[in-house]
VMD Tcl script that builds the backbone (N, CA, C; Angstrom):
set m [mol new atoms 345]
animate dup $m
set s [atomselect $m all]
$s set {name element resname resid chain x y z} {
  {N N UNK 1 A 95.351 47.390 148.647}
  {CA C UNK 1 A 94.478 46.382 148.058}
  {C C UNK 1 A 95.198 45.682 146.921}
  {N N UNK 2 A 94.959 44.615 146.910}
  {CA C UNK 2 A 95.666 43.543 145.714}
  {C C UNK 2 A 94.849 43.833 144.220}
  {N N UNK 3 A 95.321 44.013 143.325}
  {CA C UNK 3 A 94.705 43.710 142.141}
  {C C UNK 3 A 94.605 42.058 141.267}
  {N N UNK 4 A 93.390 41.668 141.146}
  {CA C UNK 4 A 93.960 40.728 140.374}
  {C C UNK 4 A 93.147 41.027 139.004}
  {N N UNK 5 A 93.985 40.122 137.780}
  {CA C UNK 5 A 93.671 40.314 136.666}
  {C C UNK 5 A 93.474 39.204 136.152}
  {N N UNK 6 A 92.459 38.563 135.560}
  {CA C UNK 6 A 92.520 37.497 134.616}
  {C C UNK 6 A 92.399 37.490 133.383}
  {N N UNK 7 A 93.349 36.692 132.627}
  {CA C UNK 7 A 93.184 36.198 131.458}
  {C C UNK 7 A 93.292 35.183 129.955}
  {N N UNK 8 A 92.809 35.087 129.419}
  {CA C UNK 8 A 92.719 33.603 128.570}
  {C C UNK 8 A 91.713 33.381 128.158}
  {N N UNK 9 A 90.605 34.259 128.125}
  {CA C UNK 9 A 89.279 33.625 127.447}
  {C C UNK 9 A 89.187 33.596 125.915}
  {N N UNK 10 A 88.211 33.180 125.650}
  {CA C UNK 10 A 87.788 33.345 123.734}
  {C C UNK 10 A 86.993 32.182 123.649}
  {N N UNK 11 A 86.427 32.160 122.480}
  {CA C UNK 11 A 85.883 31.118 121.882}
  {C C UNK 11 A 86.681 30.100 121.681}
  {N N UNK 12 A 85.717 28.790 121.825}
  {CA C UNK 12 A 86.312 27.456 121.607}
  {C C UNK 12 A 85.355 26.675 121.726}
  {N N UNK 13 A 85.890 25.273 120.707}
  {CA C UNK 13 A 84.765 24.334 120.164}
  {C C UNK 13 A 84.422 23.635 121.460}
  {N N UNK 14 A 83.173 22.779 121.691}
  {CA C UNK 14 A 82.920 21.818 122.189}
  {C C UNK 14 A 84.324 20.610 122.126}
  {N N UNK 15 A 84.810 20.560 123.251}
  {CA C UNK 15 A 85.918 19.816 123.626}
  {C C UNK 15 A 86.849 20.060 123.348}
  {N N UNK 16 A 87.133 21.324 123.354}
  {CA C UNK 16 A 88.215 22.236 123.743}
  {C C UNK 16 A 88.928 22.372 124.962}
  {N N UNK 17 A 90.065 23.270 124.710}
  {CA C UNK 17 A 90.954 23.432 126.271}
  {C C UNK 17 A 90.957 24.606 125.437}
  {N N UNK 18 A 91.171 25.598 127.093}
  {CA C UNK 18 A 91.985 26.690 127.832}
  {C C UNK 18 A 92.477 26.838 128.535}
  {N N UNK 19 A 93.273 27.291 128.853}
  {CA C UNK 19 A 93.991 27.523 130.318}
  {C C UNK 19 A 93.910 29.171 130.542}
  {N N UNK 20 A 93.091 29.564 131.594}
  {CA C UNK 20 A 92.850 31.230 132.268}
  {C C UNK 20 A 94.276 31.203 133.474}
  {N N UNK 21 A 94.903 32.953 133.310}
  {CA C UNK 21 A 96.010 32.802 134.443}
  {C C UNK 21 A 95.129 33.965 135.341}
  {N N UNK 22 A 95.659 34.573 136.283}
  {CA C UNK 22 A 94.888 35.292 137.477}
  {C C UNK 22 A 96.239 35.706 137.854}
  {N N UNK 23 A 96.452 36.661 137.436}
  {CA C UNK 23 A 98.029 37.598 137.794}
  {C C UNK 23 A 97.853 38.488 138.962}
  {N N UNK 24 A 97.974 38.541 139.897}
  {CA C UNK 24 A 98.078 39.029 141.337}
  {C C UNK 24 A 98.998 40.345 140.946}
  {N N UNK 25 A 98.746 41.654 141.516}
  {CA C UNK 25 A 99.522 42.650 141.568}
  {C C UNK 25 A 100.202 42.446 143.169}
  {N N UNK 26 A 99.747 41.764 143.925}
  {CA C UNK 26 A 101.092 41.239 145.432}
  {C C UNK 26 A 101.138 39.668 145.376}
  {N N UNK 27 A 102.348 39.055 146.165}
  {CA C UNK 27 A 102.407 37.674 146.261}
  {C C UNK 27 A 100.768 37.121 146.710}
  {N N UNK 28 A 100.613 36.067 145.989}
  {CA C UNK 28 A 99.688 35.182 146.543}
  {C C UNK 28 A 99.614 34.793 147.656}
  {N N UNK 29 A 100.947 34.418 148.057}
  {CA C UNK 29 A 100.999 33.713 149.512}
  {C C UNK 29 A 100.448 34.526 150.626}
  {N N UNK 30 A 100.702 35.920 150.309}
  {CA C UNK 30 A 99.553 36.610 151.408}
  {C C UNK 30 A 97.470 36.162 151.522}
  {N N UNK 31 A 97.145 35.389 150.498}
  {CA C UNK 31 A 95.794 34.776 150.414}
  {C C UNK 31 A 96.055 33.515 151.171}
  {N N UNK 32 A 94.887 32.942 152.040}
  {CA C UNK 32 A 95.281 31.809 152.603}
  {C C UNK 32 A 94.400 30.477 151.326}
  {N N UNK 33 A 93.412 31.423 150.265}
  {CA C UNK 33 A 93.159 30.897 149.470}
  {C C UNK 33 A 92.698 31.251 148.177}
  {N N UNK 34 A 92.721 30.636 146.916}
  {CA C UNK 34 A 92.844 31.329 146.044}
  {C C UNK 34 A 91.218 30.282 145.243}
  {N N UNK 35 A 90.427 30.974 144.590}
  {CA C UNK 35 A 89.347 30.386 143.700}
  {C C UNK 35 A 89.145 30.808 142.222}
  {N N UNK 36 A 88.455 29.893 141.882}
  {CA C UNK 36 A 87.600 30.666 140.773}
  {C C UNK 36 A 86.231 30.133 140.442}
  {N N UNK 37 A 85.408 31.350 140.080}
  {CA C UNK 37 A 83.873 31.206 139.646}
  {C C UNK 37 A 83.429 31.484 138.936}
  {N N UNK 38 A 82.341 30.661 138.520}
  {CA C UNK 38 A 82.322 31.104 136.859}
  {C C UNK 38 A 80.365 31.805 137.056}
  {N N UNK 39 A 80.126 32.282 136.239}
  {CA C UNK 39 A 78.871 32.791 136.407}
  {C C UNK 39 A 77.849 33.039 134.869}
  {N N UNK 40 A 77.057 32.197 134.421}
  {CA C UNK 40 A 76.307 32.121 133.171}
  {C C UNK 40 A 75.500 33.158 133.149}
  {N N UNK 41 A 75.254 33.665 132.186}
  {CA C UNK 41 A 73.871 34.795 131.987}
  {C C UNK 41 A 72.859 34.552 133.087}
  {N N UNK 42 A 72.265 35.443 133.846}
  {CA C UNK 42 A 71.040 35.242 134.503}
  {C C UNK 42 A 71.001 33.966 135.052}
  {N N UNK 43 A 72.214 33.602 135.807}
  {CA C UNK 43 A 72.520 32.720 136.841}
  {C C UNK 43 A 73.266 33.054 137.587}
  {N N UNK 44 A 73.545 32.145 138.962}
  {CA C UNK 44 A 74.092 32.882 140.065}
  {C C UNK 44 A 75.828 32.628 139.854}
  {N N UNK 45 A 76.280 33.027 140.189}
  {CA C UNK 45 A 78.310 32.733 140.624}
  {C C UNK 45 A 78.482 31.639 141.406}
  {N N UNK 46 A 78.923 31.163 140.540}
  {CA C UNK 46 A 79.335 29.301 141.285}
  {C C UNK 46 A 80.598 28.960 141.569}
  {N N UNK 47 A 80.611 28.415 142.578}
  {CA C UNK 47 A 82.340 27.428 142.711}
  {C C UNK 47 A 83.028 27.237 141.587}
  {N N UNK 48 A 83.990 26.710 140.958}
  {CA C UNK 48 A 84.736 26.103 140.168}
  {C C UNK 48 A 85.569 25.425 140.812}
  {N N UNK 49 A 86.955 25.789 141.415}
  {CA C UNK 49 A 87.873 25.380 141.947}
  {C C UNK 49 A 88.512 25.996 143.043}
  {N N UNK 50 A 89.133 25.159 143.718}
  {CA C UNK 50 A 90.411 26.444 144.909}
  {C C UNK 50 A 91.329 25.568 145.471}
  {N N UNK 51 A 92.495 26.735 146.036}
  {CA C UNK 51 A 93.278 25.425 146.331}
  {C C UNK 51 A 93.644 26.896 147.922}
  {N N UNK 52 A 93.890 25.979 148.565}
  {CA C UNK 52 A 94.340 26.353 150.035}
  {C C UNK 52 A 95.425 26.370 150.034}
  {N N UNK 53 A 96.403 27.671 150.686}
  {CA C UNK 53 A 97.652 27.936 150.236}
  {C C UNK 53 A 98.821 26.510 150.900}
  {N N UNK 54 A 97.493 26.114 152.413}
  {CA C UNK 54 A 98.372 24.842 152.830}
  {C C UNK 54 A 98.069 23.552 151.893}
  {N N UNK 55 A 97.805 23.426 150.724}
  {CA C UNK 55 A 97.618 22.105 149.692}
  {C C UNK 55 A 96.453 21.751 149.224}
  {N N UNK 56 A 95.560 21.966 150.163}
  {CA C UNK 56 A 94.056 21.447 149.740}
  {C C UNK 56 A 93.388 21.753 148.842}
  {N N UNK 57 A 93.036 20.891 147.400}
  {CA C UNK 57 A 92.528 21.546 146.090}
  {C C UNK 57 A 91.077 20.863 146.428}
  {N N UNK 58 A 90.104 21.357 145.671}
  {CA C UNK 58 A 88.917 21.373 145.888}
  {C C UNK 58 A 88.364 21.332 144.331}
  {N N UNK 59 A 87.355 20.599 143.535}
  {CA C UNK 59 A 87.006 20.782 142.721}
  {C C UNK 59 A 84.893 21.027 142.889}
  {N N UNK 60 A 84.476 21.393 141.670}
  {CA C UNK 60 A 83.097 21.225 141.720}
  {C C UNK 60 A 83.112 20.556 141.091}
  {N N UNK 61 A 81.634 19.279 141.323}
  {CA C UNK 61 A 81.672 18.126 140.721}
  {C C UNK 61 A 81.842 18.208 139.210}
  {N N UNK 62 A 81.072 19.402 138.612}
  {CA C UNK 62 A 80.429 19.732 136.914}
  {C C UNK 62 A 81.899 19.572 136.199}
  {N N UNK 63 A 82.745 19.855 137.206}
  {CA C UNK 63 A 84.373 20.086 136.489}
  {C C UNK 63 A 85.276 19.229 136.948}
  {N N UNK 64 A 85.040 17.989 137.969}
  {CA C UNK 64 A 86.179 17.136 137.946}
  {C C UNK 64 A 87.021 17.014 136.987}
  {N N UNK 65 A 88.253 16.157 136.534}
  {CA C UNK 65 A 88.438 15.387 136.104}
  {C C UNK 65 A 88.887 16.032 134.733}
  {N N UNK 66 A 88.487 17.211 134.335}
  {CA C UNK 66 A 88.026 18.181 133.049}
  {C C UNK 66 A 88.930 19.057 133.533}
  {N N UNK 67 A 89.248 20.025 134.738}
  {CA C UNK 67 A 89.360 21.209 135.124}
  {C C UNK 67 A 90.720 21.019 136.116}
  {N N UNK 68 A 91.815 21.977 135.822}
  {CA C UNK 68 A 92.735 21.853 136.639}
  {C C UNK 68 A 93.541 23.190 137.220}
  {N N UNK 69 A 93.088 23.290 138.784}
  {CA C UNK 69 A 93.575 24.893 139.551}
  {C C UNK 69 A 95.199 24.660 139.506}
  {N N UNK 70 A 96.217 25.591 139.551}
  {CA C UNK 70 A 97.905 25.840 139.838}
  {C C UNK 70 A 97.861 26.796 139.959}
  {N N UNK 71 A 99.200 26.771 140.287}
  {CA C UNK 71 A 99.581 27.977 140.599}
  {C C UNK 71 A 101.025 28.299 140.412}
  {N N UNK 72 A 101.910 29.428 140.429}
  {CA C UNK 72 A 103.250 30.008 140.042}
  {C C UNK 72 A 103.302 31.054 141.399}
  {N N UNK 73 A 104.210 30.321 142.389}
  {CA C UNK 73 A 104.346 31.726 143.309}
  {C C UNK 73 A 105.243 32.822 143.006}
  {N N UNK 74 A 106.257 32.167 142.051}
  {CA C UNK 74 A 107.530 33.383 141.710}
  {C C UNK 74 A 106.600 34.232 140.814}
  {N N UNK 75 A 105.483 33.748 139.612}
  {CA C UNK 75 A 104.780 35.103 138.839}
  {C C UNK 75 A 103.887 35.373 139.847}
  {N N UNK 76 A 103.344 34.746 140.935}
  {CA C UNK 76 A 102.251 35.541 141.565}
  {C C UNK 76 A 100.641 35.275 140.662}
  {N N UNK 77 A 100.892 34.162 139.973}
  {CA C UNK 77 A 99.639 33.995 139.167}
  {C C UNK 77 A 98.967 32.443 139.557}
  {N N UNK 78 A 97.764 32.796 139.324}
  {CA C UNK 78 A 96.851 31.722 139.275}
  {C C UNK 78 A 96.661 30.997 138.141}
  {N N UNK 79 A 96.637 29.165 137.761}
  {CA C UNK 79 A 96.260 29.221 136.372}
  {C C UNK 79 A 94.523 28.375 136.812}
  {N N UNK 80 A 93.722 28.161 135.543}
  {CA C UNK 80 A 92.977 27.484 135.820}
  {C C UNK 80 A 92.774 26.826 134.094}
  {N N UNK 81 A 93.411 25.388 134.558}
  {CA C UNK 81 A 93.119 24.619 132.921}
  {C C UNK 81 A 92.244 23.301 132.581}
  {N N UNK 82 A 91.147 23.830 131.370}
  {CA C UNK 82 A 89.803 23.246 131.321}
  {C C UNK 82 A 90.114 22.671 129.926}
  {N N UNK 83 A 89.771 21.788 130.257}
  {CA C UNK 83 A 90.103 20.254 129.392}
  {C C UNK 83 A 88.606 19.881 128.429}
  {N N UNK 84 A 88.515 19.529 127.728}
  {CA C UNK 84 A 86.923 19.108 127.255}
  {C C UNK 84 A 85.988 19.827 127.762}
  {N N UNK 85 A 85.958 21.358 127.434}
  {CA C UNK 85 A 85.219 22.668 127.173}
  {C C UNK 85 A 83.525 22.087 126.483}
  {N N UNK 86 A 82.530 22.353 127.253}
  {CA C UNK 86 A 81.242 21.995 127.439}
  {C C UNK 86 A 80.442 22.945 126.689}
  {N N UNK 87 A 79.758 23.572 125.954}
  {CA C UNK 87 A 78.693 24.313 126.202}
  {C C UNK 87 A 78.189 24.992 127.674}
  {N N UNK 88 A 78.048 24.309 128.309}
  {CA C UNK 88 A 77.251 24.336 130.000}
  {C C UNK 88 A 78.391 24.803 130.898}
  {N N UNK 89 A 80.156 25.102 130.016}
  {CA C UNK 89 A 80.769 25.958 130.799}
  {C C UNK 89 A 80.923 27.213 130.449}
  {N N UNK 90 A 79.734 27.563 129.014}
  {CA C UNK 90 A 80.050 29.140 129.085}
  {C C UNK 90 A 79.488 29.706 129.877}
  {N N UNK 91 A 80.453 30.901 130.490}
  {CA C UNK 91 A 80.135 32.336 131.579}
  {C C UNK 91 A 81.655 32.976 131.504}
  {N N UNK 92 A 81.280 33.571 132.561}
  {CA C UNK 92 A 82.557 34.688 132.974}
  {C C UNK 92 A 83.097 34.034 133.878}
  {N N UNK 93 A 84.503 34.059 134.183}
  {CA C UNK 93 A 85.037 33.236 135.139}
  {C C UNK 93 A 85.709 34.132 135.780}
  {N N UNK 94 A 85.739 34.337 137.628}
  {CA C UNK 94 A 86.510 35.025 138.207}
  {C C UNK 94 A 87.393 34.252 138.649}
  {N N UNK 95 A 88.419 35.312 139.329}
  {CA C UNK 95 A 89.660 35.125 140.595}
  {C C UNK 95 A 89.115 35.727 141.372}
  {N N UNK 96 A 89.346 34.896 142.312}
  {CA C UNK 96 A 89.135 35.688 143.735}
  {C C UNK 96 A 90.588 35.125 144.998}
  {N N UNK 97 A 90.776 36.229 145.655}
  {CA C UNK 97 A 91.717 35.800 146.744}
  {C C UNK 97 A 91.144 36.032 147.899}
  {N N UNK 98 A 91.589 34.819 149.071}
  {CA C UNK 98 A 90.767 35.113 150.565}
  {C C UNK 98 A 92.095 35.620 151.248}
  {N N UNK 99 A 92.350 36.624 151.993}
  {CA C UNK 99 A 93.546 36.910 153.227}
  {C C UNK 99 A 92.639 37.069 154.658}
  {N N UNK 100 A 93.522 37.049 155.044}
  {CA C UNK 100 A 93.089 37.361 156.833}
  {C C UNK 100 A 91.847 38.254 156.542}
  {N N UNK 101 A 92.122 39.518 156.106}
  {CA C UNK 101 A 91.354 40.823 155.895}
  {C C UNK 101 A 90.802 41.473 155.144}
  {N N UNK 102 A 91.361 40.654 154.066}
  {CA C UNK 102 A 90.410 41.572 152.888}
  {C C UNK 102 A 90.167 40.028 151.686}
  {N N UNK 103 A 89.199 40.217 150.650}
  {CA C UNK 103 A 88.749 39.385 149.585}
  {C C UNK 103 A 88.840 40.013 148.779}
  {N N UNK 104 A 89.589 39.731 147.011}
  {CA C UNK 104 A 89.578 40.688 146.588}
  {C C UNK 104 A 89.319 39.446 145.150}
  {N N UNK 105 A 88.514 40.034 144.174}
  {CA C UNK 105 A 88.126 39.657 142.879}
  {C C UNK 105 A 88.753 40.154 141.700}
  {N N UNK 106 A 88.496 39.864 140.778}
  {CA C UNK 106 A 89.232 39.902 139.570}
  {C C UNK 106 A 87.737 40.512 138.592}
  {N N UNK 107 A 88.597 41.039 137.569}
  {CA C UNK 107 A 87.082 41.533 136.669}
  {C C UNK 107 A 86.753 40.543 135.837}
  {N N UNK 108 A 87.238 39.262 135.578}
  {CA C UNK 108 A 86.470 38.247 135.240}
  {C C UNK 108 A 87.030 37.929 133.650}
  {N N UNK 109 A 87.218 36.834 132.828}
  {CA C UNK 109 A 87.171 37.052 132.170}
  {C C UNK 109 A 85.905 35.975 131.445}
  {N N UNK 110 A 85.998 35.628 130.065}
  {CA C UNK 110 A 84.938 35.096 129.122}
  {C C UNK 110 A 85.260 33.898 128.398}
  {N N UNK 111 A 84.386 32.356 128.655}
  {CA C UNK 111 A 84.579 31.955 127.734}
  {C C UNK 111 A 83.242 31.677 127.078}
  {N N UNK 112 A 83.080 31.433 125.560}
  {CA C UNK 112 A 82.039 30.879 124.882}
  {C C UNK 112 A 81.957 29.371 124.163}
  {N N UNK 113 A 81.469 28.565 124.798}
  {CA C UNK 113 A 82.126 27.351 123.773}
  {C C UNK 113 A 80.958 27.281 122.677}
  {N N UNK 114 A 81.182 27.049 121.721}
  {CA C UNK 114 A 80.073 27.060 120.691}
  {C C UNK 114 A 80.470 25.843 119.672}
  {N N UNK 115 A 79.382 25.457 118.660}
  {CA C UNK 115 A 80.064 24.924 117.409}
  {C C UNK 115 A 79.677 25.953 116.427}
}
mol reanalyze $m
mol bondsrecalc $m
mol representation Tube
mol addrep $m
């Protein structure tokens, strides 16, 4: 089973950046796709982003334009970098990887945007 790990969270102002990485304990390229979801208190786990190992990036609308998926195949990491940090994007944000056979998640990490 793959481990993944994410991290980069903390506090940050209203219109802030972060950038979260998603460090894979095996190559990525074994996922045919890689995501992340973010999930608010006593709300459900939502899309964010993904990109298909053959090119195809995908955004959710709430994060166009704001939000940007990469990736590093030599570290085996995921990044995900959020541009003009909302209020309405604090939650926990996962990794997740899709392979042929198995799906495997990340324990998530945290951001809070506050003033």
């Amino acid at each position: 089973q793959v481990h993944l790990v994410e991290s980069g969270g903390g506090l940050v102002q209203p219109g802030g950046s972060l950038t979260f990485s998603c460090a894979s304990s095996g190559s990525i390229s074994s996922f045919y796709a890689m995501d992340w979801y973010r999930q608010a208190p006593e709300m459900e786990r939502e899309f964010v982003a993904m990109f298909f190992t053959a090119g195809t990036i995908e955004y959710a609308d709430s994060v166009k334009g704001r939000f940007t998926i990469s990736r590093d195949n030599a570290a085996n990491t995921v990044y995900l970098q959020m541009n003009d940090l909302q209020p309405e994007d604090t939650a926990g944000y996962y990794c997740r990887g899709r392979g042929i056979t198995n799906t495997d998640w990340g324990q998530g990490t945290q951001v809070n945007v506050s003033s």
